[in-house]
N, C-alpha and C positions, 0 to 999 in steps of 0.2 A: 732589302731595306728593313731593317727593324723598325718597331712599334716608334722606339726612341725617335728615330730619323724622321718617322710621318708627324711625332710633336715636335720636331726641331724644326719640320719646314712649316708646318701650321701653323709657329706662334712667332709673332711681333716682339716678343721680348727676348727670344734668345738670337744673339749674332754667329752669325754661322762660325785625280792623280792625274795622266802627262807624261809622258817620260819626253828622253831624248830622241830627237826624230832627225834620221840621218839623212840629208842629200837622195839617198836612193828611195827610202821611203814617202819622202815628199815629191815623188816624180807626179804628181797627180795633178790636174791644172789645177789653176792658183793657188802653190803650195803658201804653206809660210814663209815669210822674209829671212827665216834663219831656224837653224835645232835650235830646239825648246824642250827644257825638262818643266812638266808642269804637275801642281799637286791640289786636286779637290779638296777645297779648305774647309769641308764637312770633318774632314781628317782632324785636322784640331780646331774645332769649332770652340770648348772653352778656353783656347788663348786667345782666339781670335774676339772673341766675346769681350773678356780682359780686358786688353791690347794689343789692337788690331796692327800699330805702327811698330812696334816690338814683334811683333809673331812673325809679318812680312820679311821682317830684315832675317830675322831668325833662321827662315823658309830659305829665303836667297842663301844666306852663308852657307848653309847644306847643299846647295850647290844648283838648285829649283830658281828655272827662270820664267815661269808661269805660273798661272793658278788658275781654278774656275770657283766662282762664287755660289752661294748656297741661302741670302739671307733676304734678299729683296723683295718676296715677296712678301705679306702682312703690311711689310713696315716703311715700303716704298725708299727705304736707304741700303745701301752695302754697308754692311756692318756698321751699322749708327750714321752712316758719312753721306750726305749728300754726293751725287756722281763727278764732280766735278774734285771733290775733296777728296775722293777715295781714290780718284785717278791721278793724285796729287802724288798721294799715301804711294803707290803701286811707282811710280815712277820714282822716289827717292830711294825705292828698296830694289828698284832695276829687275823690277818685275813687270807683268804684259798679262792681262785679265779676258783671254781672248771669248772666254763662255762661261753662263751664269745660267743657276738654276732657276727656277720657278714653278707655278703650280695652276692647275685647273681653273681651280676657281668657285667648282661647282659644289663643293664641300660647302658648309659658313661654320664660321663661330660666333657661337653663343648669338643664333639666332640671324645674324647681320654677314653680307657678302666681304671675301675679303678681296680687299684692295693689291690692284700689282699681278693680278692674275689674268689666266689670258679673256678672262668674261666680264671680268671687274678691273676697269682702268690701265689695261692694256694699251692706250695710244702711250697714256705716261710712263708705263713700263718700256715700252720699246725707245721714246726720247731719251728716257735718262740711262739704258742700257749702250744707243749709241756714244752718249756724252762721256760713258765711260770706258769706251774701247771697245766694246763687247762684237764680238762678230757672230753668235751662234746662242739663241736663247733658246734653254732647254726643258721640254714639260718632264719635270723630275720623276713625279711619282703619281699615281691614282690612287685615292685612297677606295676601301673596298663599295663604300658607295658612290662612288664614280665611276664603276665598273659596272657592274650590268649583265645583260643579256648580248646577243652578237646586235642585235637594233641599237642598241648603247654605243657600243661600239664604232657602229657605224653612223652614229650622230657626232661623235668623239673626230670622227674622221672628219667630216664635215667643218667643226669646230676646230681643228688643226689648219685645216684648210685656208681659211678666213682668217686666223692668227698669223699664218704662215704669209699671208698675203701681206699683208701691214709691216713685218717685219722687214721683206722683200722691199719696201719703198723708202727702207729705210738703209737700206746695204746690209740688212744681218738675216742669216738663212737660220730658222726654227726647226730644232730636234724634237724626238721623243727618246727618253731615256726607259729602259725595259727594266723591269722585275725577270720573278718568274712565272708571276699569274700570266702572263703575256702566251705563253708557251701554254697550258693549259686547256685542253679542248674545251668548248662550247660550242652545243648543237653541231657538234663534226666539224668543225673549224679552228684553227688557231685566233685567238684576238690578235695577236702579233701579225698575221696572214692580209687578216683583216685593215688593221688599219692601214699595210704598205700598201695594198691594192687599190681603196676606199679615198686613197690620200694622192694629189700632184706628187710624184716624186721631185717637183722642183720647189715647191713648196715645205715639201716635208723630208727631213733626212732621219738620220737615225745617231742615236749614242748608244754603239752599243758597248751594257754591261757583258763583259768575259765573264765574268764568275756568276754573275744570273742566269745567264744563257748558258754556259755547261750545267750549272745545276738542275737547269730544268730539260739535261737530256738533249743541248741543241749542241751543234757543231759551228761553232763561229766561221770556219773556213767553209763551208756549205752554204751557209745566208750569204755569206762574201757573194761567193759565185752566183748564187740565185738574185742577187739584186745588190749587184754590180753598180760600184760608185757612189752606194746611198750610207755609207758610213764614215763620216769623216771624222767624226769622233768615237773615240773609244774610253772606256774605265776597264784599267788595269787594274786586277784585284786576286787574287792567289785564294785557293781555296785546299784547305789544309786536308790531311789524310786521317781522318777519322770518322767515326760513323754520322756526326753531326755534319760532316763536309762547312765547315766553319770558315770564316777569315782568317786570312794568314799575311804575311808581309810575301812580297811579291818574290815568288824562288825559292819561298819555302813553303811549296805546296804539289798539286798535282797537275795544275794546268800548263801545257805544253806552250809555253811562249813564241819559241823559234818557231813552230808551226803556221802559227798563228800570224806572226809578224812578217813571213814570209810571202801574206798574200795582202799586204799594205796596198799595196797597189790596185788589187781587183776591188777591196772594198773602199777605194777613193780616203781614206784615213788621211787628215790633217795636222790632228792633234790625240795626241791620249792624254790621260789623266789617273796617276795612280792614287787607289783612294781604299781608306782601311775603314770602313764603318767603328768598330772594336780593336782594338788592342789590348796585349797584355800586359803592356806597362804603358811607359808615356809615349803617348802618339808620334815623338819627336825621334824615338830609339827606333820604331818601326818603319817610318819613312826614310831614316837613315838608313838603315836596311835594305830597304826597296830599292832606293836611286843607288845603292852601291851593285846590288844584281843582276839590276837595269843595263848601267855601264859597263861592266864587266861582261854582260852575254849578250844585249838585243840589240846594243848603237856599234 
């Protein structure tokens, strides 16, 4: 996640990937009710800002029958919309909003706690996420002071813990979504390590980033096998061949897909979500890209 992306989830005034999931991949109990191509709408967050009910339809005719949201926190709405209206929105564009993002909490701006986090006004975060479909609310990101020492860490666990409970009473199972500070030793430990251990695994699942997790040197099929079942979610993201190891649209990069989608199964995978932080032109040419990859090689 870039700089950008930590002020795009921290601030109130801006409005905020999935692929297709085949029968055999969804063998995992309580698959989805049907394949779903779905797109992290961090992806085009300024149409979606614009015009939320234009960009949806937009989304669907490329051929995306999901989405996961990115804006709720700060501003207690999905992109400006009350839950009830935004699940209005999603359902005239025959689309399905099965997981949304959100944040800590522990951060404030400009002095004052924000709202919709999971420390700050989480009961109403998780009502109006059920009211909008939402099955899977995800702690997006840490900013670097909400990181810490491993005692951080495992306060963070704790505080998963207890978020993860509330959701649970409400029908939705609470992720953590990774960077690559996650992978990063402290005091001889991974934080990553840390939190799965520190945390219920029925409480706490995992979204894991593919192209976070390769880049910080990890093997996605390895965490599979090591903790077995706790990723139901994944961000499909391609990371390009050059020395910067960059975002790419998905297939044109170096991360091994079929590999990867190969062990859907041992890591309990639901949903993915293919998602371009950057692009090099309009975010709309590059997701066309991706869901044509997608189709052509993983479904």
């Amino acid at each position: 996640m870039s700089t950008s992306r930590r002020d795009f989830l921290k601030s109130a005034a801006l409005l905020s990937a999935g692929a297709l999931v085949s029968p055999t991949l969804l063998a995992a109990p309580n698959p989805a009710p049907k394949s779903y191509i779905g797109l992290q709408l961090y992806t085009v967050r300024e149409a979606m800002q614009k015009d939320p009910s234009g960009t949806l339809a937009r989304i669907a005719k490329l051929g995306y029958t999901s989405v996961e949201g990115a804006t709720y926190t700060g501003s207690q709405k999905f992109y400006g919309l009350e839950p009830a209206a935004f699940a209005k929105q999603l359902k005239q564009a025959g689309l399905i909003m099965p997981s949304s993002h959100y944040r800590l909490g522990e951060e404030q701006e400009k002095g004052q706690p924000v709202q919709g986090t999971m420390l700050h006004g989480w009961d109403k975060a998780v009502d109006d996420a059920a009211q909008a479909g939402v099955k899977y609310m995800v702690c997006a990101y840490l900013s670097e002071a909400e990181r810490g020492n491993l005692d951080h860490y495992k306060l963070l666990a704790d505080r998963l813990n207890k978020a993860g409970e509330r959701c649970k009473k409400a029908g939705i199972q609470l992720c953590y979504h990774n960077h690559d500070f996650e992978f990063m030793p402290l005091e001889g430990q991974m934080p990553f390590d840390v939190l799965l251990s520190a945390t219920d695994k029925d409480l706490l699942k995992i979204e894991l980033d593919l192209y976070w997790a390769t880049k910080a040197g990890q093997d996605p099929v390895a965490l599979f096998q090591k903790h077995s079942g706790r990723f139901p979610l994944w961000h499909v993201k391609d990371m390009d061949n050059t020395p910067k190891r960059d975002f790419t649209e998905v297939g044109n990069g170096v991360i091994d897909f079929k590999r990867i989608f190969a062990q859907a199964n041992t890591a309990g995978m639901k949903y993915f979500f293919v998602e371009q932080d950057q692009t090099p032109g309009s975010p709309f040419d590059s997701i066309q890209k991706s869901i044509t990859h997608i189709k052509r090689t993983l479904v």
